[in-house]
Biopython code that builds the backbone (N, CA, C, O; Angstrom):
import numpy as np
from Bio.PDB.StructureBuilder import StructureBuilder

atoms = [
    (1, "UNK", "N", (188.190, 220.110, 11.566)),
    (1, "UNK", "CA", (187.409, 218.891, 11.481)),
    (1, "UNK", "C", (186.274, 219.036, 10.466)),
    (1, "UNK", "O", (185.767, 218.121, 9.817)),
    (2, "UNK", "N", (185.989, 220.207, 10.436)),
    (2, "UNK", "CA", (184.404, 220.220, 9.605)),
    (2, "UNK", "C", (185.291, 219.893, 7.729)),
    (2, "UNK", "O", (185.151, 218.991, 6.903)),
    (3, "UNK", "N", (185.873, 220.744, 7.754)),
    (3, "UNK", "CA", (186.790, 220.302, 6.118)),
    (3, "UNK", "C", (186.898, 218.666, 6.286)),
    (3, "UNK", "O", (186.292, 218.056, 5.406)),
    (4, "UNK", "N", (187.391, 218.068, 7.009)),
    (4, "UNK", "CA", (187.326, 216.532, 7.030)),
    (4, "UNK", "C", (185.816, 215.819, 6.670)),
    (4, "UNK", "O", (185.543, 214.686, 6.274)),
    (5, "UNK", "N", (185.272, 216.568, 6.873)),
    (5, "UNK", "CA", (183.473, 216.215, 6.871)),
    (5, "UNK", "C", (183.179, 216.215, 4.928)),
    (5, "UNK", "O", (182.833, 215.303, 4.178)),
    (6, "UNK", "N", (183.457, 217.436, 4.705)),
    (6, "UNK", "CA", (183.060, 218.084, 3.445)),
    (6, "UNK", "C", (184.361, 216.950, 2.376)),
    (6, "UNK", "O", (184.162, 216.510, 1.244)),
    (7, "UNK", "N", (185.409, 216.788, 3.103)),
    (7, "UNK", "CA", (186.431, 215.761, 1.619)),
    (7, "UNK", "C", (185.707, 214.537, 1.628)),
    (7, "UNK", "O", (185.581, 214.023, 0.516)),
    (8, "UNK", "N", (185.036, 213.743, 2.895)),
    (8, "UNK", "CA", (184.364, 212.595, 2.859)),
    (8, "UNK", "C", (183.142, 212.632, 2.335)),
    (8, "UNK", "O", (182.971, 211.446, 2.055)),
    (9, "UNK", "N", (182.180, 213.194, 2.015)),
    (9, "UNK", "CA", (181.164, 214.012, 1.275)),
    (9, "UNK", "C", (181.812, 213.996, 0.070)),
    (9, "UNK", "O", (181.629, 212.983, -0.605)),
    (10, "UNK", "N", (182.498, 214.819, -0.364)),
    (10, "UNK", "CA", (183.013, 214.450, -1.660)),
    (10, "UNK", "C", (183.383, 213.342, -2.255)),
    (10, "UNK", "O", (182.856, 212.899, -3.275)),
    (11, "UNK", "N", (184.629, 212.661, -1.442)),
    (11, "UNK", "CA", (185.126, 211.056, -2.040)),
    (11, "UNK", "C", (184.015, 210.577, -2.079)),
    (11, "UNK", "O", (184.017, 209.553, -2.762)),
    (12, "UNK", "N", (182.929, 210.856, -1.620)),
    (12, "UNK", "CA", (181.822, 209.533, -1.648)),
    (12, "UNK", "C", (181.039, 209.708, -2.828)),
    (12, "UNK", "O", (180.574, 208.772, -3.479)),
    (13, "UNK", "N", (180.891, 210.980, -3.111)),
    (13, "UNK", "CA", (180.215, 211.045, -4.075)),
    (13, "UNK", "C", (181.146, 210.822, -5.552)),
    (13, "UNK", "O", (180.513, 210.540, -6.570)),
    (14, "UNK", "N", (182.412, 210.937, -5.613)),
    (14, "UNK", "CA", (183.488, 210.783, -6.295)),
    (14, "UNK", "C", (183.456, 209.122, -6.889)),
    (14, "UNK", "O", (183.604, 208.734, -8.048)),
    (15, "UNK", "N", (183.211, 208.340, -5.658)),
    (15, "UNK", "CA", (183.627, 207.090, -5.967)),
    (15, "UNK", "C", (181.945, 206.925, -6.702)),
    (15, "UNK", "O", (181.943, 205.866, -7.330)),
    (16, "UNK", "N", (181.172, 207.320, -6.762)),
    (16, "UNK", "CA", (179.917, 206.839, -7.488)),
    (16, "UNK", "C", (179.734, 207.060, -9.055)),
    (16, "UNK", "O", (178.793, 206.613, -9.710)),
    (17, "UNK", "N", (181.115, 208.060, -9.698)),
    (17, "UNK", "CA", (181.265, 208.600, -10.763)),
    (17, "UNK", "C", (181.477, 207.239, -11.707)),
    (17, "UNK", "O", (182.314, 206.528, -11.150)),
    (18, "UNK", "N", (181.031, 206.675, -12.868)),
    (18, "UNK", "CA", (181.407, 205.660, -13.510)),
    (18, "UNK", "C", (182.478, 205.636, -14.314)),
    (18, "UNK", "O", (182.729, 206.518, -15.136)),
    (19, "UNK", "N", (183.111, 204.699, -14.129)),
    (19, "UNK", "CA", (184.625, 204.196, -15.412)),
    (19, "UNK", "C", (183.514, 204.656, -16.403)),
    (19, "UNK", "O", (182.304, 204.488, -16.554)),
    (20, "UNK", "N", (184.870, 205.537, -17.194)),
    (20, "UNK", "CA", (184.522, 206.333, -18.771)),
    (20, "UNK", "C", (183.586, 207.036, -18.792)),
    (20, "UNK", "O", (182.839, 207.096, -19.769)),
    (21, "UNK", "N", (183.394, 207.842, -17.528)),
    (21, "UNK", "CA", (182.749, 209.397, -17.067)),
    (21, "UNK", "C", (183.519, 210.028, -16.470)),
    (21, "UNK", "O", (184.396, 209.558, -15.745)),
    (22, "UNK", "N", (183.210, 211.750, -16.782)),
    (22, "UNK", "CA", (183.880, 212.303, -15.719)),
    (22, "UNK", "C", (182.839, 213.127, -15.051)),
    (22, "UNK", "O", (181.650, 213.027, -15.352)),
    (23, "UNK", "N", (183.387, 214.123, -13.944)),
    (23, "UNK", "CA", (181.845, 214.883, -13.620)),
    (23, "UNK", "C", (183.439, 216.223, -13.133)),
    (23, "UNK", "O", (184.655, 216.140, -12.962)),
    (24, "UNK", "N", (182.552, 217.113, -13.107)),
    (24, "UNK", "CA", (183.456, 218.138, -12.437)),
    (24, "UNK", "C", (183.317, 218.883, -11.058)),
    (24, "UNK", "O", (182.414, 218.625, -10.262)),
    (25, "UNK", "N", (184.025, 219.571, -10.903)),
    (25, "UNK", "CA", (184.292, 219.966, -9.260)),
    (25, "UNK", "C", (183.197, 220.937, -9.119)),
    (25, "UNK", "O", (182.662, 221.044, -8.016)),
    (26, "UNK", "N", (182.751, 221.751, -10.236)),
    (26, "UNK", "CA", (181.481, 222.037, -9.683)),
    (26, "UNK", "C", (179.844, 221.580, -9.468)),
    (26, "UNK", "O", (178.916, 222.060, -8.817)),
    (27, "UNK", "N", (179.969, 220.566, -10.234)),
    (27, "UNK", "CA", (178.687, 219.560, -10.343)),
    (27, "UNK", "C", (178.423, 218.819, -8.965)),
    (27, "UNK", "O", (177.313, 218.606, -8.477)),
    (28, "UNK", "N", (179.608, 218.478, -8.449)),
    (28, "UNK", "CA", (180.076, 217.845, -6.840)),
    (28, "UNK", "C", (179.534, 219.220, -6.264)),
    (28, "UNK", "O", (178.545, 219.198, -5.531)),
    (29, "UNK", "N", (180.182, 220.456, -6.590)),
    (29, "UNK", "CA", (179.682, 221.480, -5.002)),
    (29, "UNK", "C", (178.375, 221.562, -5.502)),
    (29, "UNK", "O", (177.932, 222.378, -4.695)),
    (30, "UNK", "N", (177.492, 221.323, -6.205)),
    (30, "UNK", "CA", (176.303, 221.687, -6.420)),
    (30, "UNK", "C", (175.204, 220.481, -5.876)),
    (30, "UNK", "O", (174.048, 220.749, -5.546)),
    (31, "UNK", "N", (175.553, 219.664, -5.860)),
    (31, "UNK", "CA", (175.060, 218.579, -5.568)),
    (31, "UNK", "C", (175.359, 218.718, -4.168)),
    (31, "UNK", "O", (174.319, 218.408, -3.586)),
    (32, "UNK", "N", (176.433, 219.090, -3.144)),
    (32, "UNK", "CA", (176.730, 218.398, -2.121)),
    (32, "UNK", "C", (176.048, 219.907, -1.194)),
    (32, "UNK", "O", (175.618, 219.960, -0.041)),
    (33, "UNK", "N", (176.187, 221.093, -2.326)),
    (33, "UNK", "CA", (176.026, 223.056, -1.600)),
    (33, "UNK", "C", (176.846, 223.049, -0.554)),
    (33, "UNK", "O", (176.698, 223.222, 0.656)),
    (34, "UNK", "N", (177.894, 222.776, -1.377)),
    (34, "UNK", "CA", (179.099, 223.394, -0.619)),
    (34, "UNK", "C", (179.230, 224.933, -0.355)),
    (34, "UNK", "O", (178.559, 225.493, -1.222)),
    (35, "UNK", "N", (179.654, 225.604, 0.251)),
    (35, "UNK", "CA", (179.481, 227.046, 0.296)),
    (35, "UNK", "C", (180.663, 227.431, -0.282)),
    (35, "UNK", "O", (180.694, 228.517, -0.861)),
    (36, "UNK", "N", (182.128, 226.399, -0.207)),
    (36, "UNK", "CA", (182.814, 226.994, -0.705)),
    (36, "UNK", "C", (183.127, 226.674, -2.226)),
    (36, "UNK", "O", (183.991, 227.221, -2.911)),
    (37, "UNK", "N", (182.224, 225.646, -2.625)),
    (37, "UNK", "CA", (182.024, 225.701, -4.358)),
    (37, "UNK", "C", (182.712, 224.560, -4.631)),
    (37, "UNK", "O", (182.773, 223.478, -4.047)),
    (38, "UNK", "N", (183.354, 225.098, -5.876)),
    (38, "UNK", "CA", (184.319, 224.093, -6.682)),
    (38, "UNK", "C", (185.674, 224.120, -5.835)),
    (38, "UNK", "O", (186.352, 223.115, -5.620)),
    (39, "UNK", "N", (185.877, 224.982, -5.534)),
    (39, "UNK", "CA", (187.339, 225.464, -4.672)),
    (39, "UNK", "C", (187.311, 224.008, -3.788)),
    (39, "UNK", "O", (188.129, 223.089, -3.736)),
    (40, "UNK", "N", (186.170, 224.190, -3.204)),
    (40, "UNK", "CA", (186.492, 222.963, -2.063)),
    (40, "UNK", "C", (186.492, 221.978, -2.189)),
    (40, "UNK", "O", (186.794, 221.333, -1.184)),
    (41, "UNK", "N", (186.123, 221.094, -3.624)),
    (41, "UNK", "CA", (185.799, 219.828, -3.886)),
    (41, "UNK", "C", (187.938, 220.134, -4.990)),
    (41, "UNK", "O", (188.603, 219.151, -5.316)),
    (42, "UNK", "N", (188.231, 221.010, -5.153)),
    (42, "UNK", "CA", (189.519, 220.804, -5.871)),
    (42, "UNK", "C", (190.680, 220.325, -4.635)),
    (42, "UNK", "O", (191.662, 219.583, -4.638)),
    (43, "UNK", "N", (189.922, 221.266, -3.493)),
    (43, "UNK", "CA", (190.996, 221.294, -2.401)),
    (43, "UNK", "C", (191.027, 219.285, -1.930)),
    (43, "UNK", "O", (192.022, 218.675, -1.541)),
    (44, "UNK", "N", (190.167, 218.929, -2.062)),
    (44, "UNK", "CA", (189.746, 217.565, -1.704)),
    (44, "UNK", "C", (190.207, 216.928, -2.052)),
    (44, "UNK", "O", (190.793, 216.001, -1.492)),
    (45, "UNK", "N", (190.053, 217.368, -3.902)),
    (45, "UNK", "CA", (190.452, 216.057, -4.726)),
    (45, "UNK", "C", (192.439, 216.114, -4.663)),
    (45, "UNK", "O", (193.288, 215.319, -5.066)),
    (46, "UNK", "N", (192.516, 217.249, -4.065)),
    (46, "UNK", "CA", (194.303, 217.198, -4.140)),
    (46, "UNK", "C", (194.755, 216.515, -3.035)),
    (46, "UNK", "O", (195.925, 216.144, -3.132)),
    (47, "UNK", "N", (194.056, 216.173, -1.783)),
    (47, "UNK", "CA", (194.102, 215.609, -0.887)),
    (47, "UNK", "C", (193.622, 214.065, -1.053)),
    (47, "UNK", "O", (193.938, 213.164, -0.276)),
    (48, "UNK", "N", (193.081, 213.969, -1.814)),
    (48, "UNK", "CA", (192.055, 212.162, -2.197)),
    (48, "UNK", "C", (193.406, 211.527, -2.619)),
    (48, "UNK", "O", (193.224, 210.338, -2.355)),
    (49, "UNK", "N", (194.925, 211.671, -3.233)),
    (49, "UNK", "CA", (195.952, 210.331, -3.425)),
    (49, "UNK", "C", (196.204, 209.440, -2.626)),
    (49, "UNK", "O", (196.827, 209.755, -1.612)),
    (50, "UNK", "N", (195.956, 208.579, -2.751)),
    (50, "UNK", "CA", (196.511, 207.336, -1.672)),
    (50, "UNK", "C", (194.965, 206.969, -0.914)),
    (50, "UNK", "O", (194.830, 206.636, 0.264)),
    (51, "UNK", "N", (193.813, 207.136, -1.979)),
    (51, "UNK", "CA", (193.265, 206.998, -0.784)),
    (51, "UNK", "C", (191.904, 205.902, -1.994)),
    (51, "UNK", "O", (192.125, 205.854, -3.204)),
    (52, "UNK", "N", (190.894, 205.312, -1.504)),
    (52, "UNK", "CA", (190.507, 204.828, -3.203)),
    (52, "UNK", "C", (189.145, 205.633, -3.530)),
    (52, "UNK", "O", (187.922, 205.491, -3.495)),
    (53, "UNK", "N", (190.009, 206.441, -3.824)),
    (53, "UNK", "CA", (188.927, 207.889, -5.081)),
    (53, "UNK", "C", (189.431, 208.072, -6.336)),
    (53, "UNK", "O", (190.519, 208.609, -6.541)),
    (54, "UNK", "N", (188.554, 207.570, -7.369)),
    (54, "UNK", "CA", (188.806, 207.820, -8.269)),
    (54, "UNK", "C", (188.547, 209.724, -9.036)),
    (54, "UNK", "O", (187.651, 210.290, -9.662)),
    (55, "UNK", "N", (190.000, 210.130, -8.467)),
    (55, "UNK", "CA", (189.663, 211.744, -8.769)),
    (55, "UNK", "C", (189.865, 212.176, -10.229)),
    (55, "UNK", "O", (189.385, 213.175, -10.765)),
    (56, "UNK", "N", (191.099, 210.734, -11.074)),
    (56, "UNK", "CA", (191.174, 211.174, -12.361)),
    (56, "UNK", "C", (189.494, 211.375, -13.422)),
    (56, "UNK", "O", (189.287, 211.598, -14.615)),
    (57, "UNK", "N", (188.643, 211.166, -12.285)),
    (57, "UNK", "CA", (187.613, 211.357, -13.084)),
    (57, "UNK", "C", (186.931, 212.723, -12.909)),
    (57, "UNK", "O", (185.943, 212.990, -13.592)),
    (58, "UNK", "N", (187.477, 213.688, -11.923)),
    (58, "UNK", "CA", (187.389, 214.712, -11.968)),
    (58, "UNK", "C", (187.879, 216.045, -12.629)),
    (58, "UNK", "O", (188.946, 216.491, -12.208)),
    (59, "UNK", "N", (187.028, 216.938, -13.911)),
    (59, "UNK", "CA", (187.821, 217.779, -14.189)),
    (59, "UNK", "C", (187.244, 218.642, -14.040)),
    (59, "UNK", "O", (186.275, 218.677, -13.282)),
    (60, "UNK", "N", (187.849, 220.036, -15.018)),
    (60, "UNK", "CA", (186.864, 221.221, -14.529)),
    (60, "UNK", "C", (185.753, 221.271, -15.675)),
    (60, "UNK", "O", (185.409, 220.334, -16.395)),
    (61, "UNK", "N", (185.287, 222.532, -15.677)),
    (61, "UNK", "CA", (183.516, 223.389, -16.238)),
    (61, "UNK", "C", (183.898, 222.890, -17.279)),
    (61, "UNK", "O", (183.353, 221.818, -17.540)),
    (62, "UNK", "N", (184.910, 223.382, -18.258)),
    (62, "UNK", "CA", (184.994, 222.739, -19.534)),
    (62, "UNK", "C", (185.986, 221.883, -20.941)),
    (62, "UNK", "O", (186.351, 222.060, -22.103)),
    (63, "UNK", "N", (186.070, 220.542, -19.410)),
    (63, "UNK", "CA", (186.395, 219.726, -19.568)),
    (63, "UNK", "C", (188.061, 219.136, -19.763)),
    (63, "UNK", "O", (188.536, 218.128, -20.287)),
    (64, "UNK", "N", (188.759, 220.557, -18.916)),
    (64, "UNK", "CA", (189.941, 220.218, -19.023)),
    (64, "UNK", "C", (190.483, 219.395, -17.809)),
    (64, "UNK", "O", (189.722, 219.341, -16.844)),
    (65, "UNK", "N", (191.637, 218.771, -17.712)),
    (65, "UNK", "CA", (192.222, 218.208, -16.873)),
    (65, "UNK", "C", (193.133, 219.085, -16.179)),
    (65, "UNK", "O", (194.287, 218.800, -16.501)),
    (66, "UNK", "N", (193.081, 219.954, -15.426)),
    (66, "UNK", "CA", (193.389, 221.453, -14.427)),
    (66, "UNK", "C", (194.058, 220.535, -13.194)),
    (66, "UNK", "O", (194.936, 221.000, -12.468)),
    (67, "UNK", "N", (193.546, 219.207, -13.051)),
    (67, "UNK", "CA", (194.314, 218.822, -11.628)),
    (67, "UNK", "C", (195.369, 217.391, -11.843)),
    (67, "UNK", "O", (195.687, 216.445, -11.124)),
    (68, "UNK", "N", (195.692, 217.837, -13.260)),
    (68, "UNK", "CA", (196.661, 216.670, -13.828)),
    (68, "UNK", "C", (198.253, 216.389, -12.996)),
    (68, "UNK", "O", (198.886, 215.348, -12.820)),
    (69, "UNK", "N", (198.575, 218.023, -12.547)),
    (69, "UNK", "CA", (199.814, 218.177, -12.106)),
    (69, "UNK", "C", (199.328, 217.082, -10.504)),
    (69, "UNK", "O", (200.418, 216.627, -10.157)),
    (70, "UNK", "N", (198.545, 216.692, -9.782)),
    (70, "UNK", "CA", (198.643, 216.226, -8.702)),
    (70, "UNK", "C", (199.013, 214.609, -8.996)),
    (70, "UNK", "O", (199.600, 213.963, -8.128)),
    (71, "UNK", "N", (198.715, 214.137, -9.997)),
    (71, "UNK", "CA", (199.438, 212.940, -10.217)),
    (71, "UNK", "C", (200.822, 212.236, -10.195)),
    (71, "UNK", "O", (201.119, 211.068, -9.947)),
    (72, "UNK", "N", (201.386, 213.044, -10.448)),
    (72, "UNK", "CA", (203.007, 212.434, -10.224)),
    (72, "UNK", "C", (203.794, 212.116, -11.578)),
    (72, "UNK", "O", (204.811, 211.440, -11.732)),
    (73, "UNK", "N", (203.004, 212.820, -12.534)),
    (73, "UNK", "CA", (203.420, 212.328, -14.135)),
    (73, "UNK", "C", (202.493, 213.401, -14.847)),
    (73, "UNK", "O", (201.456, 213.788, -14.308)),
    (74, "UNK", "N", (202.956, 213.906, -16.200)),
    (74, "UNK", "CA", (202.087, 215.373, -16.379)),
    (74, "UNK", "C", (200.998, 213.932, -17.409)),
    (74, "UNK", "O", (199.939, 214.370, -17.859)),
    (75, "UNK", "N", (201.169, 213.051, -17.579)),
    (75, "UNK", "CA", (200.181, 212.164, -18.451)),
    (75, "UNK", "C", (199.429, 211.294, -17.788)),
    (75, "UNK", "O", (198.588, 210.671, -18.435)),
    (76, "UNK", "N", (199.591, 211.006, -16.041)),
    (76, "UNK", "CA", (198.496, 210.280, -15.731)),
    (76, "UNK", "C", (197.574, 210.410, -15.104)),
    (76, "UNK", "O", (197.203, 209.702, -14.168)),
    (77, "UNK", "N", (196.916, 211.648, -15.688)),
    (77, "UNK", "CA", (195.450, 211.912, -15.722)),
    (77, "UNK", "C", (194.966, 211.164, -16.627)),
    (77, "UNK", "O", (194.238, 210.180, -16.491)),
    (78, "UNK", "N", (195.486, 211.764, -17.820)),
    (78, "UNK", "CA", (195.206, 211.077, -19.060)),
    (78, "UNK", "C", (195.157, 209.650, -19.502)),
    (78, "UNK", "O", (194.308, 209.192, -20.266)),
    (79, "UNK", "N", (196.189, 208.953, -18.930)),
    (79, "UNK", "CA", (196.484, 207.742, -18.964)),
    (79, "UNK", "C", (195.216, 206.912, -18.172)),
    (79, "UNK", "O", (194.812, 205.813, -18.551)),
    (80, "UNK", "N", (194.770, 207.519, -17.211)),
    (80, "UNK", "CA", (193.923, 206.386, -16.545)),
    (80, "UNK", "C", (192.637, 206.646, -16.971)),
    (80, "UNK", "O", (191.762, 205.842, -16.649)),
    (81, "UNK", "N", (192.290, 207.832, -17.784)),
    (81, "UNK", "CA", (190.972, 208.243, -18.371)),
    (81, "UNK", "C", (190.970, 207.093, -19.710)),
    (81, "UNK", "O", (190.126, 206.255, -20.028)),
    (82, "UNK", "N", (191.893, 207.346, -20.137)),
    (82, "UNK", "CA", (192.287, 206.848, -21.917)),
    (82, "UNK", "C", (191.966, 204.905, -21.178)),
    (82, "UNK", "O", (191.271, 204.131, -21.836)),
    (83, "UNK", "N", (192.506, 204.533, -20.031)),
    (83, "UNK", "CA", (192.439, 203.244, -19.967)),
    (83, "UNK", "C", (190.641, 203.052, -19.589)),
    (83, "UNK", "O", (190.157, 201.926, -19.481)),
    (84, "UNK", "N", (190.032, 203.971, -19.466)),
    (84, "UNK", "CA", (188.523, 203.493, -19.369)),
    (84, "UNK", "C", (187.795, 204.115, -20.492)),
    (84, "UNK", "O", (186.729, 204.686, -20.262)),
    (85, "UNK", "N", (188.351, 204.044, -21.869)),
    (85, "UNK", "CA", (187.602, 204.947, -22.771)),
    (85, "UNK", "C", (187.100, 206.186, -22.757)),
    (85, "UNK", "O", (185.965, 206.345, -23.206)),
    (86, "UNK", "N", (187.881, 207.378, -22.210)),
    (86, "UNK", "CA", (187.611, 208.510, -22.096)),
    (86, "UNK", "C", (188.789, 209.334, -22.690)),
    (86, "UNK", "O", (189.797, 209.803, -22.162)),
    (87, "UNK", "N", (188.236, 209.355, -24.195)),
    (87, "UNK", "CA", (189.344, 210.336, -24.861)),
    (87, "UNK", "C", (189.881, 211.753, -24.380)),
    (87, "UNK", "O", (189.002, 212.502, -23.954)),
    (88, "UNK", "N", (191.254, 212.269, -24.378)),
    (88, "UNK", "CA", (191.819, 213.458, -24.202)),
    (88, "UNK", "C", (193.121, 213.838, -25.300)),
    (88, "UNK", "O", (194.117, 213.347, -25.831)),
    (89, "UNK", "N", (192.235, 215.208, -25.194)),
    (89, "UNK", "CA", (192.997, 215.834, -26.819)),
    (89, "UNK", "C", (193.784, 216.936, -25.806)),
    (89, "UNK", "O", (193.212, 217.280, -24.771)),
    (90, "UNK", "N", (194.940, 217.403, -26.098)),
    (90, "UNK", "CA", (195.457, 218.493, -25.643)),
    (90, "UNK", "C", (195.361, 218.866, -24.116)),
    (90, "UNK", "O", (195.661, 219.999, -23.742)),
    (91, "UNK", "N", (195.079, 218.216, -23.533)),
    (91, "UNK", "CA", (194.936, 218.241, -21.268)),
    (91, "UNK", "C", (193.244, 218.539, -21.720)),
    (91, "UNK", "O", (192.821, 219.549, -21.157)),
    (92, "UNK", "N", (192.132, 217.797, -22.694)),
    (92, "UNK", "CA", (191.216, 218.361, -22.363)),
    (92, "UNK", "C", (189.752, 217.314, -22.807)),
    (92, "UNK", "O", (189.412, 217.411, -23.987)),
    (93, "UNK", "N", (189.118, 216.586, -22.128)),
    (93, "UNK", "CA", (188.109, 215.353, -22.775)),
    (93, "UNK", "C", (187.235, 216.142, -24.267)),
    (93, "UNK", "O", (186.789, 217.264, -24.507)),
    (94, "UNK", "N", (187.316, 214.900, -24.973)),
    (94, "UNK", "CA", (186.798, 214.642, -26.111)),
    (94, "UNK", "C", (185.597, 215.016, -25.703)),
    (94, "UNK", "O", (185.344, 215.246, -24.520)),
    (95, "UNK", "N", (184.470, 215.141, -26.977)),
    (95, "UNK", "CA", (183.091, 215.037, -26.482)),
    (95, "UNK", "C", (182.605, 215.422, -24.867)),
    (95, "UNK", "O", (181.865, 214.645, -24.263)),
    (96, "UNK", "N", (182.953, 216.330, -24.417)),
    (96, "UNK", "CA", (183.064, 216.378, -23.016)),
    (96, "UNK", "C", (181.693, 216.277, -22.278)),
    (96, "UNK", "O", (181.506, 215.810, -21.154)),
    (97, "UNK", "N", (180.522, 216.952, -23.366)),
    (97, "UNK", "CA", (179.211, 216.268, -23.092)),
    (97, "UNK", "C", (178.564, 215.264, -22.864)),
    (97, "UNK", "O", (177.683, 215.003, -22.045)),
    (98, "UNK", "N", (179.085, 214.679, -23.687)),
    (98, "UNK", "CA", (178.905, 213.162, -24.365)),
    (98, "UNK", "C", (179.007, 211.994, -22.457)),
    (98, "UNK", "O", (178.052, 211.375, -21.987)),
    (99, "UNK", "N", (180.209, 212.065, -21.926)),
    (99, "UNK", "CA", (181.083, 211.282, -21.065)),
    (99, "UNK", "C", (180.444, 212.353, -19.780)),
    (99, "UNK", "O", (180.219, 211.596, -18.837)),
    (100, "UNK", "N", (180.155, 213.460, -19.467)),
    (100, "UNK", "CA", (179.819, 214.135, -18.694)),
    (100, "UNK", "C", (178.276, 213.311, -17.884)),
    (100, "UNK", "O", (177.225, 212.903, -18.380)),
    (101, "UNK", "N", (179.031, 213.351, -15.817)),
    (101, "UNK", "CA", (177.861, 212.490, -15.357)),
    (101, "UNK", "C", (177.895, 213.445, -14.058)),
    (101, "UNK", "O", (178.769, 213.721, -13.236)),
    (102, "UNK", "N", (176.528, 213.834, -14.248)),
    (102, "UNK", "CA", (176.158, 215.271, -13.479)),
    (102, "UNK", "C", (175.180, 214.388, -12.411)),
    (102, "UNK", "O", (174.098, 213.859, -12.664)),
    (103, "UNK", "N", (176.290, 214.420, -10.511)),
    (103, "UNK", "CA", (175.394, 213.774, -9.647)),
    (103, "UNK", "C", (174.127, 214.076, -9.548)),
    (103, "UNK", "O", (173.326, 213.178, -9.286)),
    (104, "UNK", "N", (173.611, 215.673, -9.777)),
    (104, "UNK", "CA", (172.333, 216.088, -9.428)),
    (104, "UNK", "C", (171.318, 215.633, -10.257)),
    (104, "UNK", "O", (170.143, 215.806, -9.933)),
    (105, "UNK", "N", (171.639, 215.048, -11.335)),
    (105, "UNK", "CA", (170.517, 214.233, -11.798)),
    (105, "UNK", "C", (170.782, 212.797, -12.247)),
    (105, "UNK", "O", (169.895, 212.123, -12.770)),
    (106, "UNK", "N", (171.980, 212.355, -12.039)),
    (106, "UNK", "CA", (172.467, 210.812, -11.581)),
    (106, "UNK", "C", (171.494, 210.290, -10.649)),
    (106, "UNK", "O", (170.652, 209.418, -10.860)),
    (107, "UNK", "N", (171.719, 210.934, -9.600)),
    (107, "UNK", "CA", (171.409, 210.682, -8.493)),
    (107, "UNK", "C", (170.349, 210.814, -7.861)),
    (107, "UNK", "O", (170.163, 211.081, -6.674)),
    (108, "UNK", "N", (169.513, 210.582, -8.849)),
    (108, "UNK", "CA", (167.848, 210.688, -8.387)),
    (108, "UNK", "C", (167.328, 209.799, -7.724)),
    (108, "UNK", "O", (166.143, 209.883, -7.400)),
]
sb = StructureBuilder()
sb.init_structure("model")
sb.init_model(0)
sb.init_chain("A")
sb.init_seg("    ")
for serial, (resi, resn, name, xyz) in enumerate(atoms, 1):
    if name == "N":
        sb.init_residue(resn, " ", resi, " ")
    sb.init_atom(name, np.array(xyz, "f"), 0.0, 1.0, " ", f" {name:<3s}", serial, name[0])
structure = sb.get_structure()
């Protein structure tokens, strides 16, 4: 039950991420001090399909798309980033600085 606690903690903070941002799985455990880190916000976001979290906006430290295979198509990560103006070159965001939205100081 407590893991059920920590994915809803996450989606929530997930769904606050803006169309044509991404933020990554460790910016979420840092913000939320998760103990078990990024691990646990990945374990989440593989569990978040079917549910309304926008996880394609989640990638990793530097800026690749690492949780593309949970989509159901090796391109629609990409595809739903590219439909909110968030370029990807090679499984990996453009400017990754640039589009990067870090809750811990979003969320002031």
């Amino acid at each position: 039950m407590e893991h059920r606690d920590y994915f809803e903690d996450v989606y929530d903070v997930v769904r606050l991420v803006p169309a044509g941002r991404v933020t990554t799985y460790g910016a979420i455990a840092q913000y939320l001090s998760l103990r078990a880190g990024a691990r646990m916000v990945g374990w989440a976001m593989n569990a978040a399909h079917g549910r309304d979290v926008p996880a394609h906006r989640v990638v990793n430290r530097i800026g690749v798309l690492s949780g593309k295979h949970f989509f159901g198509s090796p391109t629609a990560m990409q595809d739903l980033l590219a439909a909110e103006g968030v370029l990807v070159q090679d499984d990996r965001v453009v400017e990754f600085r640039k589009v990067l939205w870090d809750p811990t100081t979003e969320l002031q």
